[in-house]
C-alpha positions in Angstrom: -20.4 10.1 -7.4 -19.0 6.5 -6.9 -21.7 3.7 -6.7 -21.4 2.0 -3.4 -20.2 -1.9 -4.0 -22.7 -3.9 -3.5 -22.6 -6.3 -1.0 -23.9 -10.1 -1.1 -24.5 -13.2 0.7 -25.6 -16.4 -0.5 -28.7 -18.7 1.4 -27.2 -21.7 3.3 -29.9 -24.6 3.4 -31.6 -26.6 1.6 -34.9 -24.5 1.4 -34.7 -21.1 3.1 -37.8 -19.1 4.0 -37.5 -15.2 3.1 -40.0 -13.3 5.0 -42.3 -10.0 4.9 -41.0 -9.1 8.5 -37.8 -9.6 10.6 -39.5 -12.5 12.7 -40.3 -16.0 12.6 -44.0 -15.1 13.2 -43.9 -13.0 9.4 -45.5 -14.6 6.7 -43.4 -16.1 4.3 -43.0 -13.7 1.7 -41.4 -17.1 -1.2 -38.6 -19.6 -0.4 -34.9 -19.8 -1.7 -32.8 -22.5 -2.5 -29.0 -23.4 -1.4 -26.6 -20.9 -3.1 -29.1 -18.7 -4.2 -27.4 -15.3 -4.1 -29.1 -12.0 -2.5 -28.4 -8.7 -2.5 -27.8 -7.1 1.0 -29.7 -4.0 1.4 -30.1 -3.6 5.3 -29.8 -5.5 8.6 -31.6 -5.6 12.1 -30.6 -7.7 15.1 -29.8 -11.2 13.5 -32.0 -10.3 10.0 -30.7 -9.5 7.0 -33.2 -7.7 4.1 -32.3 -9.0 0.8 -33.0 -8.5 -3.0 -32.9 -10.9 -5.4 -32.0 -10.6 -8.7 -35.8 -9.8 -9.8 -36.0 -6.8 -7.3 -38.2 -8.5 -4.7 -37.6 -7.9 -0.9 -37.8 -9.9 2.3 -35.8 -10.6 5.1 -33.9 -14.1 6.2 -32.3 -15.0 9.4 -28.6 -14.6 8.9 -27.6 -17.7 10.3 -29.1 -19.2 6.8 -26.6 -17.1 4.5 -23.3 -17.7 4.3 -20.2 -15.5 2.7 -19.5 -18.2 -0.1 -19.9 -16.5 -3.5 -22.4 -17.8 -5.8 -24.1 -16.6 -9.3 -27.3 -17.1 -10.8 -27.9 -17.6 -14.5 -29.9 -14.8 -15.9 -28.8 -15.7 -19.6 -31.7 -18.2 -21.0 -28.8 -20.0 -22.2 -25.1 -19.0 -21.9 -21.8 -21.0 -22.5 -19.4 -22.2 -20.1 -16.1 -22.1 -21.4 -12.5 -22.9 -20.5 -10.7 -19.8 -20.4 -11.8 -16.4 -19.6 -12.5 -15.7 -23.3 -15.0 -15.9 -25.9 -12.0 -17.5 -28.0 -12.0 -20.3 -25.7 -13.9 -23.7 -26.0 -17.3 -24.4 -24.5 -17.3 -26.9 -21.4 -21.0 -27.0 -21.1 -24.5 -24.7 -20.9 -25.9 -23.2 -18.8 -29.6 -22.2 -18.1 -31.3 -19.5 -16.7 -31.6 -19.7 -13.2 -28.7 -22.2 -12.5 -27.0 -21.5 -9.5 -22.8 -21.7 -9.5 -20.3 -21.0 -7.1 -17.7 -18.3 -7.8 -14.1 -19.4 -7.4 -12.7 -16.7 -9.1 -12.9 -13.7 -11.3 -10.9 -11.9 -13.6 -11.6 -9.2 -16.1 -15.3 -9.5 -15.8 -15.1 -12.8 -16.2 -16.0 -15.8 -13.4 -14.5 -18.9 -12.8 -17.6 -21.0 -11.8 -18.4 -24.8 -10.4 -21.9 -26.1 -11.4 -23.9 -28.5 -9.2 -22.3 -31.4 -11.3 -18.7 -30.1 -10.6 -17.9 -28.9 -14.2 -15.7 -25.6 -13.7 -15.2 -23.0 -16.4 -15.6 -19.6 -17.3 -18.6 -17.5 -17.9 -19.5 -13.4 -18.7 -19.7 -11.9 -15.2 -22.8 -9.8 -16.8 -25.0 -12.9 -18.2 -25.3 -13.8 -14.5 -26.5 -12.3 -11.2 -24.4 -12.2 -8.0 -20.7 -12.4 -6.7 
């Protein structure tokens, strides 16, 4: 049997509750930051239920995710590097948890911005997301 793709968004705002319930009036199950992507495992009227890349599930509003790609780090420490290669040069590191948009892929391999505007290439599989 094929594995269904999975299917992503990334949180849009600064700080972005993720909920027990798909209401406002839920408790607020832990908070996300800008970028962070989630997996997409259902939706309900204008609610999204996510995983993140730990398994937990809550639900956000789905005006607070957008469609840009992002990935998080998963690696401890993992290089960035020029080319899509382990044969090409480190840019810079990486650590877990840093969040990096996607601005292309190839081979298993992810072109990435970081928050300071480095680009480079890094292992699709030492990160989290699309």
């Amino acid at each position: 049997a094929l594995a269904q793709a999975q299917e992503f968004l990334s949180i849009k705002g600064k700080t972005v509750n993720i909920r027990a319930k798909p209401t406002t009036q839920s408790e607020i199950a832990w908070e996300l930051i800008d970028g962070y992507p989630v997996q997409v495992i259902s939706t309900q009227d204008d609610w999204v239920k996510v995983k993140d890349f730990e398994g937990a599930l809550g639900w956000v509003h789905k005006p607070l995710t957008s469609k840009d790609p992002h990935f998080l780090i998963k690696g401890n420490t993992i290089n960035l590097r020029a080319g899509p290669s382990t044969k090409h040069s480190v840019v810079t590191k990486l650590n877990k948890y840093d969040i990096v948009e996607t601005l292309e892929k190839s081979d298993g391999w992810a072109k990435v911005k970081t928050a300071d505007g480095d680009e480079g290439w890094l292992l699709e599989s030492l990160a989290w997301g699309w």
